[in-house]
KOLNU-790723 format. One record per residue (C-alpha): x, y, z. Coordinates in Angstrom, 2 decimals, padded with zeros to 5 digits. Layout:
! residues N
SITE/X/Y/Z
...
! end
This chain:
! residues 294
SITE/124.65/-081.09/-005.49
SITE/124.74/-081.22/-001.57
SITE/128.22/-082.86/-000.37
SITE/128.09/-085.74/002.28
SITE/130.35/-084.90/005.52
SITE/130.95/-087.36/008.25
SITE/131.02/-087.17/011.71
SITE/132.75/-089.23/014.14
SITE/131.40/-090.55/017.23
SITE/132.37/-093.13/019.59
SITE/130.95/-096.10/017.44
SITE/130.62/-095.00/014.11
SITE/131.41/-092.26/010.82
SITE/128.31/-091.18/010.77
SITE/127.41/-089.69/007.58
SITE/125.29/-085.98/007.05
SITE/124.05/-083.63/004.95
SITE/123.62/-079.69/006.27
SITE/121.96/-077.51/003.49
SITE/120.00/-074.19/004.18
SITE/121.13/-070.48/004.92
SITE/124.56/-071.24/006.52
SITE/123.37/-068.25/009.62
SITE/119.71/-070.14/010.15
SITE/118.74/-071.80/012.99
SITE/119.79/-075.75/012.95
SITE/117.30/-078.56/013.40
SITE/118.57/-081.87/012.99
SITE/116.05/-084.97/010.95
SITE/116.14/-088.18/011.27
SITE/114.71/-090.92/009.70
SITE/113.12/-093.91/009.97
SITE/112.88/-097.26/009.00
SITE/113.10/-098.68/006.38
SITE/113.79/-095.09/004.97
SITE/116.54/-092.84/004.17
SITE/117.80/-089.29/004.18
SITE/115.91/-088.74/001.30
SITE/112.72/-088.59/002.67
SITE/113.52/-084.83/003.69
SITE/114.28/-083.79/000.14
SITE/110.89/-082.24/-000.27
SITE/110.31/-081.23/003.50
SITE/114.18/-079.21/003.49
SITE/113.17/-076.55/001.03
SITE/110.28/-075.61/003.03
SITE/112.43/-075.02/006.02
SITE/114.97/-073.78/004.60
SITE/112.69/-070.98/003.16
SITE/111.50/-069.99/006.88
SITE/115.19/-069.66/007.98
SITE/116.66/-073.16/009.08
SITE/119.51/-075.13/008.30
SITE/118.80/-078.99/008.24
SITE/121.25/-081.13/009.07
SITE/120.04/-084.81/007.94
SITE/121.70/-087.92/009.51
SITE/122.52/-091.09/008.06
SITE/121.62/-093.86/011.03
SITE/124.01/-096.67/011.33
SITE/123.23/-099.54/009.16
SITE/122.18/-096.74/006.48
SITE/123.88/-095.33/003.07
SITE/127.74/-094.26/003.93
SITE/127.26/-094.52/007.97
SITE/129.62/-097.00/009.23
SITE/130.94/-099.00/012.37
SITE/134.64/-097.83/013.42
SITE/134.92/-101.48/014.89
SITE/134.73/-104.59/012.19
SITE/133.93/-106.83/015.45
SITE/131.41/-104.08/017.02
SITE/128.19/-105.17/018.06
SITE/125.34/-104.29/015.19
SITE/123.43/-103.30/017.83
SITE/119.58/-101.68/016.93
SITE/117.08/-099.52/018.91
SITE/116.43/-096.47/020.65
SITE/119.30/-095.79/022.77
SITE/122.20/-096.84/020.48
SITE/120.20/-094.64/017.86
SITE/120.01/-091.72/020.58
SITE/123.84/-092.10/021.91
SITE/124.71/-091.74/017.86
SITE/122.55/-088.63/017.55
SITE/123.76/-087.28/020.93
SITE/127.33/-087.57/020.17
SITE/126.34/-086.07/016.59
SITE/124.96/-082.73/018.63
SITE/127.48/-082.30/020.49
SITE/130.16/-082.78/017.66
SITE/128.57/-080.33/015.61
SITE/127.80/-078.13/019.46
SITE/124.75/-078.21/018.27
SITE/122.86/-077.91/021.92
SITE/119.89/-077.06/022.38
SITE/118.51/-077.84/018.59
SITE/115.17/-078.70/017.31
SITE/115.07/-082.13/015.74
SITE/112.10/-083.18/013.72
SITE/112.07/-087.40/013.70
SITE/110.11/-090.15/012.25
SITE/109.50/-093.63/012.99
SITE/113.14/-094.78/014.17
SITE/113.96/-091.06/014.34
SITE/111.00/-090.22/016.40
SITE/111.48/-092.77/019.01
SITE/115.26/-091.58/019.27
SITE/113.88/-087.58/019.58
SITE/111.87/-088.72/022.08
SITE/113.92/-091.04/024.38
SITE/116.76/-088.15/023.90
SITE/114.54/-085.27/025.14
SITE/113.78/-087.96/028.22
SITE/117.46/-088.63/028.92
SITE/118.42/-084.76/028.66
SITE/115.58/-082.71/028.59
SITE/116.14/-079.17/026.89
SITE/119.81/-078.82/027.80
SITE/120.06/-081.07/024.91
SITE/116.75/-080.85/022.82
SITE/115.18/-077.45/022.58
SITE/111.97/-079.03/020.82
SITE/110.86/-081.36/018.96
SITE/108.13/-083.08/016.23
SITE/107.36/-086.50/016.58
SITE/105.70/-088.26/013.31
SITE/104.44/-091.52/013.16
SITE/105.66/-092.78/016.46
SITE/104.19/-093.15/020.15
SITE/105.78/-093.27/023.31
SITE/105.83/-095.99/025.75
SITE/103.39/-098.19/024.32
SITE/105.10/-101.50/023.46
SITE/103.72/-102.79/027.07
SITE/099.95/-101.83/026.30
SITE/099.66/-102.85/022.58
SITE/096.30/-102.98/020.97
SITE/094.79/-105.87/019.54
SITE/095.02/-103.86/016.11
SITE/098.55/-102.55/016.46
SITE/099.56/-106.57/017.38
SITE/098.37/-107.19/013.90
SITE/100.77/-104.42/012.32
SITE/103.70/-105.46/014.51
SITE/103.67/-108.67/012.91
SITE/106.93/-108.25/010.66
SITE/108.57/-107.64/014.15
SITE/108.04/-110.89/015.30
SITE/108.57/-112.19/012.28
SITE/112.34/-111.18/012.06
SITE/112.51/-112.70/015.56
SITE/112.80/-115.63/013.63
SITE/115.47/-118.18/011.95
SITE/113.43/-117.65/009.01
SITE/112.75/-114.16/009.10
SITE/116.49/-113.66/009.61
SITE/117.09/-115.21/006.84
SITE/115.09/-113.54/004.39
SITE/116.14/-109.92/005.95
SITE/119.88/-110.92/005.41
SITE/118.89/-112.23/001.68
SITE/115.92/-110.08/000.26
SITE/116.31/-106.81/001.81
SITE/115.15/-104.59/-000.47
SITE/112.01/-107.06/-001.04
SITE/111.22/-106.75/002.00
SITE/111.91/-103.26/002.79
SITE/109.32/-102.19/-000.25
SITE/106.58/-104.81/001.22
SITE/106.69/-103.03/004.39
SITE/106.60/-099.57/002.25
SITE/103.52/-100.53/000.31
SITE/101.68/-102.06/003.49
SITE/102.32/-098.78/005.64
SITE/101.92/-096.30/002.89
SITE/099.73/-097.67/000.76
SITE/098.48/-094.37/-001.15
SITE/102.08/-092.87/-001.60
SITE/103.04/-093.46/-005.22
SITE/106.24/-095.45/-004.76
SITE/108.28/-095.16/-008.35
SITE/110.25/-097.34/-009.62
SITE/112.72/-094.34/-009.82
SITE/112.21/-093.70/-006.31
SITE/112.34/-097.49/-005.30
SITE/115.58/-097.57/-006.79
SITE/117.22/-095.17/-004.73
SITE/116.12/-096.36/-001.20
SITE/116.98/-099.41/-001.37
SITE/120.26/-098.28/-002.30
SITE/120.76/-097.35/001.29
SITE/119.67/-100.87/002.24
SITE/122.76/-102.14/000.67
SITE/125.02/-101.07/003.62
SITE/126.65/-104.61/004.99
SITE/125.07/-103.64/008.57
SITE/121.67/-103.07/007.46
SITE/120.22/-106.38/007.79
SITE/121.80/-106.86/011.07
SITE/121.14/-103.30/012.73
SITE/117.45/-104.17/011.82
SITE/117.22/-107.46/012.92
SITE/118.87/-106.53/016.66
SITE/116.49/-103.46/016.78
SITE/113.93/-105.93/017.16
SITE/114.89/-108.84/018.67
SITE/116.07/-106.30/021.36
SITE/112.94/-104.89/021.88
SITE/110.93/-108.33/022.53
SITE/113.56/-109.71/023.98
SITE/114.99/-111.95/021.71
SITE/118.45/-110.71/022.09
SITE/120.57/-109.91/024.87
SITE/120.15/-105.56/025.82
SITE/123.76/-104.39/024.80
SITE/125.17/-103.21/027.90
SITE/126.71/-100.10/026.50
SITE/123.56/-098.74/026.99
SITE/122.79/-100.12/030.19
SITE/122.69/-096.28/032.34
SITE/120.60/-095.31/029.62
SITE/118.36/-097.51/029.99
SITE/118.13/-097.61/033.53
SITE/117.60/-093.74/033.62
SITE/114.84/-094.32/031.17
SITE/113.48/-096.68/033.32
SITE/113.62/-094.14/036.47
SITE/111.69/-090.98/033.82
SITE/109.74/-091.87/031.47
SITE/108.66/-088.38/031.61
SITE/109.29/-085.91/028.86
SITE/110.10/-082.29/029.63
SITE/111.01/-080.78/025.86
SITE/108.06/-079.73/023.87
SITE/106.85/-081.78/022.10
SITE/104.33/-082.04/018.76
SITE/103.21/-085.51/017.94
SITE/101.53/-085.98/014.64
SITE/100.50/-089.43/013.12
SITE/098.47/-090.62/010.28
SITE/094.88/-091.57/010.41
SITE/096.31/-094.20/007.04
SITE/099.17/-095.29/009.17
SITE/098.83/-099.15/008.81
SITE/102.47/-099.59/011.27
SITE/101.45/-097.29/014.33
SITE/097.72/-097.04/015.32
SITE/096.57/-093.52/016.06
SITE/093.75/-094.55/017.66
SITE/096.44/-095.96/020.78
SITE/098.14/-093.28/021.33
SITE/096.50/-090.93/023.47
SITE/097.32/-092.47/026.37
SITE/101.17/-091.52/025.75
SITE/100.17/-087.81/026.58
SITE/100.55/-088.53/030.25
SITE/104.21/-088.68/029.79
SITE/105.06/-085.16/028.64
SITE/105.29/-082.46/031.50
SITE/105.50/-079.95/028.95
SITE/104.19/-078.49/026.16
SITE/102.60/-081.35/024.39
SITE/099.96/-081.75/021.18
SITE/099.13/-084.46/019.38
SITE/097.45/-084.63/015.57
SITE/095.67/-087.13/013.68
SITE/096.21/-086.23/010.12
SITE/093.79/-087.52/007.56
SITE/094.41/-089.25/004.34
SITE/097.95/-089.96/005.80
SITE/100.28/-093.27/006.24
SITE/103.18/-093.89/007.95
SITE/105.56/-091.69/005.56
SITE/103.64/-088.66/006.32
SITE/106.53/-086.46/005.32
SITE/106.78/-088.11/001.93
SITE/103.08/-087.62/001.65
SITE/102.57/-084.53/003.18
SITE/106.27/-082.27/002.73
SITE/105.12/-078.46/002.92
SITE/102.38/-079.59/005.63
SITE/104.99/-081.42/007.73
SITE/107.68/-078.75/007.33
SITE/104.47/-075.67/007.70
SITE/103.75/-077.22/011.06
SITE/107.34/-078.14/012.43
SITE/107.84/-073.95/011.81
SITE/104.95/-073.18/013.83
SITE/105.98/-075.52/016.76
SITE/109.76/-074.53/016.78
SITE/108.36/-070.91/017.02
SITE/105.97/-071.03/019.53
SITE/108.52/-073.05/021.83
! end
């Protein structure tokens, strides 16, 4: 049975789990949303096999991860994600790792490796995500954004704060719609829905983004830095599915002018937006390859 640690960063206990060979080389995953940890359970053993050790983060609003501060701001997004994981890194001196991210996670790899470059992130895999698209959104992707705009809302609020896990497995189905969601599996993700700061970590993530809520200003010199670079110099593998009914492949090409170094991008088929769910040993076979080669 793996045992839960914690670590402690400026804003939160941030909850873990590090499994593998205890002398492999670390690479840190993070998930998405509205996932868990446990959407690694059947990509670890592959890695583990090929000489890592994961260590798999809890994001705040998640499972056991909690706010230090009762009156701290629930505040969502990239860079309050990225400051967690940063401070997570260097708690565990970490530095340089490889970090494999999805959805939430990827957009955090990513914005991290722009921030910091390689001093921080050595490589990295990118699933299910782009990268500076929300400006240039496709007709088609503006249709599977709605649920974002929809939670800018008094009424989507509401139901967020009240139905949760409803609405959680909605999004699951819509996104995924060929992964075979059990009941028994069901159960336990939306147990780490039931963390009081769920609702309202998801709810700022967006309103944040389209501007619906005020930018926390803790995050303000990350964000302007951002704003300066753009660029990404960590290598970076970008792989998204062709089934992905949240993040249109067919939009993303455009992000490759971003990355000034080693960069690939994959359209896998038969594949939604849980591609590591879906596709474990594949996702895990290809994360080895890229980790090696850079």
């Amino acid at each position: 049975m793996v045992v839960e640690k914690f670590v402690k960063t400026k804003k939160l206990e941030m909850a873990y789990e590090v499994t593998g060979p205890e002398d492999g080389k670390p690479v840190i995953l993070i998930h998405g949303w509205p996932d868990c940890p446990r959407t690694w359970d059947e990509v670890t053993p592959h890695l583990h096999n090929r000489g890592y050790r994961t260590y798999v983060t809890t994001l705040r609003g998640f499972g056991n991860t909690k706010f230090l501060q009762s009156d701290a701001r629930r505040t969502g997004g990239p860079f309050a994600i990225a400051s967690d994981v940063k401070e997570f890194i260097e708690g565990l001196n970490l530095a340089p790792v490889d970090i494999i991210g999805q959805g939430w996670g990827a957009l955090a790899a990513m914005t991290l490796s722009s921030l910091y470059g390689t001093e921080l992130v050595k490589s990295e895999v990118a699933l299910s995500e782009g990268w500076q698209l929300f400006d240039k959104l496709s007709l088609e992707q503006v249709k599977d954004y709605w649920y974002q705009w929809y939670m800018t809302t008094p009424q989507g609020g509401e139901y967020v704060r009240k139905r949760q896990s409803e609405f959680a497995l909605f999004m699951w189905k819509q996104w995924s719609p060929d992964y075979q969601l059990t009941a028994q599996r069901s159960q336990v993700l939306t147990s780490y829905f039931q963390n009081d700061d769920w609702a309202e970590v998801t709810l700022d993530t967006y309103r944040q983004r389209w501007g619906y809520n005020p930018f926390d200003e803790d995050y303000a010199d990350m964000k302007a830095k951002l704003d300066l670079l753009k660029d990404i110099s960590v290598p970076t593998l970008n792989i998204i599915g062709k089934e992905d009914y949240c993040t249109d492949y067919k939009m993303t090409s455009s992000m490759k002018n971003y990355f000034k170094s080693t960069f690939e991008q994959q359209y896998w088929d038969d594949c939604g937006h849980f591609i590591q769910r879906e596709q474990p040993r594949n996702i895990a076979l290809a994360a080895d390859d890229w980790f090696k080669k850079n």
